[in-house]
C-alpha positions in Angstrom: 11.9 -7.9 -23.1 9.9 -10.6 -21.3 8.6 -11.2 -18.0 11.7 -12.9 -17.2 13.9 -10.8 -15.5 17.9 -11.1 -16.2 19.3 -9.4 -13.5 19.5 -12.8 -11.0 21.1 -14.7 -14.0 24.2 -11.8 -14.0 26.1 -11.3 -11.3 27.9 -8.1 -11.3 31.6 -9.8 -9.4 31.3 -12.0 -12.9 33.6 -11.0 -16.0 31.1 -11.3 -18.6 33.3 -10.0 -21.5 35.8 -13.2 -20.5 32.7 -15.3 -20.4 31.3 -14.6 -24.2 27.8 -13.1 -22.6 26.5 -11.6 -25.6 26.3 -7.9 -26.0 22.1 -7.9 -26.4 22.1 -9.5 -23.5 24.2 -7.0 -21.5 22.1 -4.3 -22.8 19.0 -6.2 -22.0 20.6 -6.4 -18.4 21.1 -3.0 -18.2 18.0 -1.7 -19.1 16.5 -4.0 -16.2 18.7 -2.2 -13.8 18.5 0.9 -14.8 14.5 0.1 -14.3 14.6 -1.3 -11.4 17.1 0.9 -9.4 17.0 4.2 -10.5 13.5 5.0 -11.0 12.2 8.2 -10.5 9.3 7.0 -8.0 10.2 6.1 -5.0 6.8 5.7 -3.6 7.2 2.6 -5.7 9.8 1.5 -4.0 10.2 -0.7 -1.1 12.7 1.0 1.3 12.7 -0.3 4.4 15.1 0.1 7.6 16.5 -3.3 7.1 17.2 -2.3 3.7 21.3 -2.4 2.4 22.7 1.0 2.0 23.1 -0.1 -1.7 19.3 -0.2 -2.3 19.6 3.5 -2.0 19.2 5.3 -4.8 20.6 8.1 -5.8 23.2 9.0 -3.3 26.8 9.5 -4.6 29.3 6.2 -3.7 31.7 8.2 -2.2 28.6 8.4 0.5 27.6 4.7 0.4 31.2 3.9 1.1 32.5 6.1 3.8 29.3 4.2 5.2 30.1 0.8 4.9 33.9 2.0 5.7 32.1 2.5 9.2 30.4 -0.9 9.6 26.9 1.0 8.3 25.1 -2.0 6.1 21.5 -0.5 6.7 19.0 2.3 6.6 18.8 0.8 10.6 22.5 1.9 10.9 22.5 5.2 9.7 19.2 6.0 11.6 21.0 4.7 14.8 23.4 7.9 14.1 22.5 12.0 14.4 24.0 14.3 11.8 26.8 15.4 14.1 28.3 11.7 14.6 27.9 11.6 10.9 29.5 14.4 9.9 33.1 13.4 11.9 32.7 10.2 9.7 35.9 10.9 7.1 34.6 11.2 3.4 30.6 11.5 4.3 31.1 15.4 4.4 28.3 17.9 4.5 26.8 17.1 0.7 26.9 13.5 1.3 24.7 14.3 4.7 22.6 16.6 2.5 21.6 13.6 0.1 21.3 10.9 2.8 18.6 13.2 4.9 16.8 14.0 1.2 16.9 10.8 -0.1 15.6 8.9 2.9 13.5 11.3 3.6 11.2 10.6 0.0 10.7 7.3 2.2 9.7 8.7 5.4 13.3 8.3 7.3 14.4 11.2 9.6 18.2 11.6 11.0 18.2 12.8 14.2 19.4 16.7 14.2 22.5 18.0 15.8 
């Protein structure tokens, strides 16, 4: 793949299918996501507390939605919040806390305990 990365050129609301985008060009997509997002390094990574919740990797979307259902867009949001206010949020549930507090804390983020 070159230097030119595909991901800004695919839009993921598009129907690419309907659209004729070739299928070596979905996989070449793909691969540049899966790169990009889900690496295994996340000192790599640029995480920062105006970062969307979406840019978190790694943390189930069950999570990243009982979030958002709450009007929590970034790492700011959720840091603005202890585990106990959490917790009552419906959906977020105990594992969901769990991976929030591990995941943010690879990037030096700290919920406030109960």
């Amino acid at each position: 793949m070159g230097s030119k990365s595909l991901v800004p050129t695919l839009l993921p609301n598009e129907n690419w299918f309907e659209q004729g985008v070739p299928i070596t060009t979905l996989r070449a997509y793909a691969a540049e996501f899966i790169r990009r997002d889900f690496s295994d390094d996340p000192a790599g990574a640029k995480l920062s507390e105006n970062s969307s919740i979406w840019e978190i990797s790694d943390v189930q979307l069950l999570t990243l939605n009982a979030l958002w259902q709450r009007d929590i867009e970034t790492v700011a949001d959720i840091l603005k919040h202890n585990e106990k206010t959490l917790l009552r949020m419906p959906k977020l549930g105990k594992t969901g806390l769990r991976q929030l507090k591990d995941i943010l804390g690879k990037y030096g983020f700290v919920i406030a305990s109960l």
